[in-house]
Jmol script that loads the backbone (N, CA, C; Angstrom):
load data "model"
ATOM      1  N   UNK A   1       5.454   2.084   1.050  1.00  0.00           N
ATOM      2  CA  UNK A   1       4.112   2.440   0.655  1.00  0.00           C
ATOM      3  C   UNK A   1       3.098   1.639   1.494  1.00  0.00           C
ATOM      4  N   UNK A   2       3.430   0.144   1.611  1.00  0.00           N
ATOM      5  CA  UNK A   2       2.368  -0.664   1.963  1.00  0.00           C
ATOM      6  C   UNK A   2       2.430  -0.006   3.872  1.00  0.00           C
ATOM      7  N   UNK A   3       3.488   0.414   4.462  1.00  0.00           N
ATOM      8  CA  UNK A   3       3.582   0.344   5.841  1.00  0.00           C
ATOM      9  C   UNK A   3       2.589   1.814   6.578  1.00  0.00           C
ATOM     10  N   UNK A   4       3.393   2.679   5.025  1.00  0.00           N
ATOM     11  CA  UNK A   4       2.105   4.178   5.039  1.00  0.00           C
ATOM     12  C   UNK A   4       0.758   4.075   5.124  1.00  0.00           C
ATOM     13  N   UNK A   5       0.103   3.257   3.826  1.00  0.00           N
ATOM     14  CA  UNK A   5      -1.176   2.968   4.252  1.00  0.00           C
ATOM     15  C   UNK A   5      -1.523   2.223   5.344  1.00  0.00           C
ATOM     16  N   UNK A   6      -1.001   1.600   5.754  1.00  0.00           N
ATOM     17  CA  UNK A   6      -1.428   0.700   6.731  1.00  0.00           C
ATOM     18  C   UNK A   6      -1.404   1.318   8.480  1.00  0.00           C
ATOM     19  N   UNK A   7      -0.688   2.442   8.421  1.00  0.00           N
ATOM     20  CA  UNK A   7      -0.251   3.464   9.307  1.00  0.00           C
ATOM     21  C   UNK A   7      -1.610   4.477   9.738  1.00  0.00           C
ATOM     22  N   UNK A   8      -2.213   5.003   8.288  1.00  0.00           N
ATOM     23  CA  UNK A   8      -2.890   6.108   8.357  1.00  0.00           C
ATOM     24  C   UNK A   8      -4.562   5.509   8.048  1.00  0.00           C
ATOM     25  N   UNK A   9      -4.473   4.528   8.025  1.00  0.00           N
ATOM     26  CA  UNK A   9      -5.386   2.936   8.008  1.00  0.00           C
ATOM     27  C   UNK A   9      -5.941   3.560   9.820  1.00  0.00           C
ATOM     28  N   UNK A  10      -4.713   2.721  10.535  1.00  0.00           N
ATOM     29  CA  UNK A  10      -4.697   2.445  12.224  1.00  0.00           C
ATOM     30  C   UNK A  10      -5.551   3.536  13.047  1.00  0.00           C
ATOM     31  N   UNK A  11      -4.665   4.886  11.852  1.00  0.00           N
ATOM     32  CA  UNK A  11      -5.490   6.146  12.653  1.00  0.00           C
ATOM     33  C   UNK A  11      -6.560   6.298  12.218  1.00  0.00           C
ATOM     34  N   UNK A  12      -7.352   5.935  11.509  1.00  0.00           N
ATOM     35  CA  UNK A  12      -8.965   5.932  11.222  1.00  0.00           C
ATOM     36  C   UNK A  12      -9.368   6.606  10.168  1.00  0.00           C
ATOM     37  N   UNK A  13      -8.137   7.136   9.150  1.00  0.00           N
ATOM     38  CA  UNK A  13      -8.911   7.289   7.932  1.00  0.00           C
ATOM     39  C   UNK A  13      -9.052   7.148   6.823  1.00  0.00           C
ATOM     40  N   UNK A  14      -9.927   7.421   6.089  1.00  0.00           N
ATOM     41  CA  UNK A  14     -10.395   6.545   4.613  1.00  0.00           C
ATOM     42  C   UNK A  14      -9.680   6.606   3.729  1.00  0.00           C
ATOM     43  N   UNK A  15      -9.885   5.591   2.950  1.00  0.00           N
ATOM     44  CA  UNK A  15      -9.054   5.092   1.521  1.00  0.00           C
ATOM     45  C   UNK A  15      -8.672   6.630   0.565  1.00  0.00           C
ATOM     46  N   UNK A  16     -10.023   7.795   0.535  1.00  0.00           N
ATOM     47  CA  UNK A  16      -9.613   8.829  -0.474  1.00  0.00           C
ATOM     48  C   UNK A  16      -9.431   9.566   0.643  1.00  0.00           C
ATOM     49  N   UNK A  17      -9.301   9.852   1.779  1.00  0.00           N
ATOM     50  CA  UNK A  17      -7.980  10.412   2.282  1.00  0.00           C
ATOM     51  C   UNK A  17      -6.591  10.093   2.147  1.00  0.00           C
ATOM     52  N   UNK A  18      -6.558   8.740   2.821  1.00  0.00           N
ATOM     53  CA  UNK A  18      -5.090   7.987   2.550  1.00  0.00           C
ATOM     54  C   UNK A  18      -4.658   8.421   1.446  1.00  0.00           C
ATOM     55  N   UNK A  19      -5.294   8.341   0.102  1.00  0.00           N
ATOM     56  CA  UNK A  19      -4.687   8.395  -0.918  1.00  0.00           C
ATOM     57  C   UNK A  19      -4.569   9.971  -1.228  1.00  0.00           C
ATOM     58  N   UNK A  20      -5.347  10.945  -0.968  1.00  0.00           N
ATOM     59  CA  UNK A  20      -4.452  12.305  -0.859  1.00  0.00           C
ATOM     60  C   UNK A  20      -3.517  13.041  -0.367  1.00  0.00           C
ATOM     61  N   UNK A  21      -3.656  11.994   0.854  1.00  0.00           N
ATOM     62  CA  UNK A  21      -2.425  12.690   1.682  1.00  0.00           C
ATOM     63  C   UNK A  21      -1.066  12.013   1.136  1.00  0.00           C
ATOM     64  N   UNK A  22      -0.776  11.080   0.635  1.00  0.00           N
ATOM     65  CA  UNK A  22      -0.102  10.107   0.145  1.00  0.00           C
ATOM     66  C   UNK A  22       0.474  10.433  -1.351  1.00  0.00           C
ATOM     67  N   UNK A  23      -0.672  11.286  -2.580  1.00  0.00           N
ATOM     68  CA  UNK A  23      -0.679  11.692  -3.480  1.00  0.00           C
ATOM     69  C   UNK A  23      -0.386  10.728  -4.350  1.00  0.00           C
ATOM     70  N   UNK A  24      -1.015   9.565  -3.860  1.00  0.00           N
ATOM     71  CA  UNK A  24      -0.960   8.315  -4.932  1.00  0.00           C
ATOM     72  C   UNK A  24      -2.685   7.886  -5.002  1.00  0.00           C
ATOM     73  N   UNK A  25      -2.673   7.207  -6.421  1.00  0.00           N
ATOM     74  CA  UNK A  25      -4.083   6.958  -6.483  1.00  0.00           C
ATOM     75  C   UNK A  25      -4.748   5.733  -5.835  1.00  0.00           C
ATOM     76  N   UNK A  26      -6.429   6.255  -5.654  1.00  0.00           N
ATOM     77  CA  UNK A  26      -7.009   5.237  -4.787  1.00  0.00           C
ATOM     78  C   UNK A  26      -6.952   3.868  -5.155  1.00  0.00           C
ATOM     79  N   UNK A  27      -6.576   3.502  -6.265  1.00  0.00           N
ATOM     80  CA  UNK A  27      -6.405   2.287  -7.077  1.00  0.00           C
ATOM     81  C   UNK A  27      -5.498   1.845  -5.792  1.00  0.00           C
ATOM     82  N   UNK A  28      -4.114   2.236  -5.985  1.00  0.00           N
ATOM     83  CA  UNK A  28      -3.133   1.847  -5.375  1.00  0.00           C
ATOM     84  C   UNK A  28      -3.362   1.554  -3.645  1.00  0.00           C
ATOM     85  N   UNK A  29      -4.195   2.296  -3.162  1.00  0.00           N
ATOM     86  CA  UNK A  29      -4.552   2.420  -1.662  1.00  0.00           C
ATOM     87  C   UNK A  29      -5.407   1.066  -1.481  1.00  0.00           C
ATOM     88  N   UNK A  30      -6.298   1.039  -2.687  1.00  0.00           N
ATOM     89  CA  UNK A  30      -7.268  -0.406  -1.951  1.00  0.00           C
ATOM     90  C   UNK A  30      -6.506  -1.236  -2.550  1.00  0.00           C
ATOM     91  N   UNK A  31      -5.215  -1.459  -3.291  1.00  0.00           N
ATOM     92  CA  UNK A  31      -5.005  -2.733  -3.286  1.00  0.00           C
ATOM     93  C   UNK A  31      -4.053  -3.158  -2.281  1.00  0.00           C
ATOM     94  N   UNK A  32      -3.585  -2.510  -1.379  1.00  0.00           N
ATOM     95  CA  UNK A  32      -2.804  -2.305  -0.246  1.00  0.00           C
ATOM     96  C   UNK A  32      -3.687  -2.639   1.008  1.00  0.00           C
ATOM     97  N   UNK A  33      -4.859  -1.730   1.020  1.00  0.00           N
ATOM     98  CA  UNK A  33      -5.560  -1.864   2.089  1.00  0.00           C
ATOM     99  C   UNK A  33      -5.924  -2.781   3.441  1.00  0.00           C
ATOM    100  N   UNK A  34      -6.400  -4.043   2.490  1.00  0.00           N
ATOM    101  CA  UNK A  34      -6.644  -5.413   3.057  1.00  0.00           C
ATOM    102  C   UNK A  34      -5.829  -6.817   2.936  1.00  0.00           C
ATOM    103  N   UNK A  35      -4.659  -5.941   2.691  1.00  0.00           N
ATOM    104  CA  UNK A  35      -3.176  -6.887   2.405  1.00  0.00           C
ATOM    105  C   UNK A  35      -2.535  -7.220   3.207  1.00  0.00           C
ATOM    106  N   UNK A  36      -2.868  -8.366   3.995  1.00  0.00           N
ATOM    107  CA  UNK A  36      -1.938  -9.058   5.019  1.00  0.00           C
ATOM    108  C   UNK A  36      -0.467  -8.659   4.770  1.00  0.00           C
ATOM    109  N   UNK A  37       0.850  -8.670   5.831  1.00  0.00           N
ATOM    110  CA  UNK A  37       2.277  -7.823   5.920  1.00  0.00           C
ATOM    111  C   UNK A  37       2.545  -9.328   4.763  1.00  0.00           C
ATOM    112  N   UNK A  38       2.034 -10.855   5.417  1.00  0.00           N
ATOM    113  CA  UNK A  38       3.243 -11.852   4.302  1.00  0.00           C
ATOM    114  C   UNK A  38       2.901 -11.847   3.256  1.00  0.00           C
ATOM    115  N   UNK A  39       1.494 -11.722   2.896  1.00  0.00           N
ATOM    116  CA  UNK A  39       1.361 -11.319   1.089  1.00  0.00           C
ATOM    117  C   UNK A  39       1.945 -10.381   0.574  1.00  0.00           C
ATOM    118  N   UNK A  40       2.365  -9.173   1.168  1.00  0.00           N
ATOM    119  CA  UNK A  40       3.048  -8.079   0.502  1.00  0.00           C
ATOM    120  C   UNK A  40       4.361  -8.840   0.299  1.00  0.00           C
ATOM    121  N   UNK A  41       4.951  -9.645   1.259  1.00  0.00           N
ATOM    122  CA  UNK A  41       6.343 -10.104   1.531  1.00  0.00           C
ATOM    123  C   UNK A  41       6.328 -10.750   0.468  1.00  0.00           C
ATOM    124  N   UNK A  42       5.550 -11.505   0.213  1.00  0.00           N
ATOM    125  CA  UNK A  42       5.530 -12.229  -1.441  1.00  0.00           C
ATOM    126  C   UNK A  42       5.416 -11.774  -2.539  1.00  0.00           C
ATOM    127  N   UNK A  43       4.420 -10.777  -2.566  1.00  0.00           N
ATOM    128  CA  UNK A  43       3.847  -9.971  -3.574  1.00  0.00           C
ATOM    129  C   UNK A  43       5.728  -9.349  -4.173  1.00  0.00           C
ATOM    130  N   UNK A  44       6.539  -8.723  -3.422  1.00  0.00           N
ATOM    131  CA  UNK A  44       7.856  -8.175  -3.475  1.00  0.00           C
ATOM    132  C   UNK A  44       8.709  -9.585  -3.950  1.00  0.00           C
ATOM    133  N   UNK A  45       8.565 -10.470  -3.442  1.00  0.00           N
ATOM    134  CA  UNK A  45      10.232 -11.865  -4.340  1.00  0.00           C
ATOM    135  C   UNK A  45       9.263 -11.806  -5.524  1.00  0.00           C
ATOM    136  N   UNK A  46       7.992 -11.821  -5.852  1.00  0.00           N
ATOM    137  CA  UNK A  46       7.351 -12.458  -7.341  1.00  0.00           C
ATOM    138  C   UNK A  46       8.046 -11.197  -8.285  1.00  0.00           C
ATOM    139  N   UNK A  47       8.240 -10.161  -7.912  1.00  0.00           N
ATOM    140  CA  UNK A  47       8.805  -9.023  -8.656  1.00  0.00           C
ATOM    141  C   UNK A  47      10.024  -8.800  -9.087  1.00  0.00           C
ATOM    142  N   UNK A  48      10.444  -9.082 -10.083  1.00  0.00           N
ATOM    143  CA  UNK A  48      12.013  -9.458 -10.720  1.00  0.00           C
ATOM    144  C   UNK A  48      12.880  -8.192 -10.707  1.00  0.00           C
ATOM    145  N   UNK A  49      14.437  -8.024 -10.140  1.00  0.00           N
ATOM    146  CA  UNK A  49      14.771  -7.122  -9.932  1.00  0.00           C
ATOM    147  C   UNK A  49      14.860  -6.437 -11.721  1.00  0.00           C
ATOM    148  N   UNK A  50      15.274  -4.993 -11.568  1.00  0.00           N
ATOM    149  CA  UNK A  50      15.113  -4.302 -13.065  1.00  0.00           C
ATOM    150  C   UNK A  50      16.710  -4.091 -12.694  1.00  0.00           C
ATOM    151  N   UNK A  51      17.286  -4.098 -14.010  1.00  0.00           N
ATOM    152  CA  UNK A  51      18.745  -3.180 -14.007  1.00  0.00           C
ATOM    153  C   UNK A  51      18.822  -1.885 -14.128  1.00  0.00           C
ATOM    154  N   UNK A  52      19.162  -1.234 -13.922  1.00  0.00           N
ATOM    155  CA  UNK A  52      19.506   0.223 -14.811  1.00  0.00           C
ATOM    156  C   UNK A  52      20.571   0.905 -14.974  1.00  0.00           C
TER     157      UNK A  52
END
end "model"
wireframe off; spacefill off
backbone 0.3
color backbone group
């Protein structure tokens, strides 16, 4: 997700594009947006695996 936005970011367009073409909400797009790659890298170990 984070590599998509950050992809369609490069090519020049906006957050409520990104997020339609993507079909996820703009919530999710700006909190991605201005997210350095090692904060995501962190943001992912703080997240405890789930079983199922």
């Amino acid at each position: 997700m984070y590599s998509e936005i950050h992809q369609l970011k490069q090519l020049g367009l906006k957050k409520s594009q990104v997020s339609r073409q993507l079909g996820i909400n703009i919530k999710t797009v700006s909190k991605y947006w201005g997210m350095e790659a090692d904060a995501f890298a962190e943001l992912g170990k703080a997240v405890p695996a789930t079983k199922s």
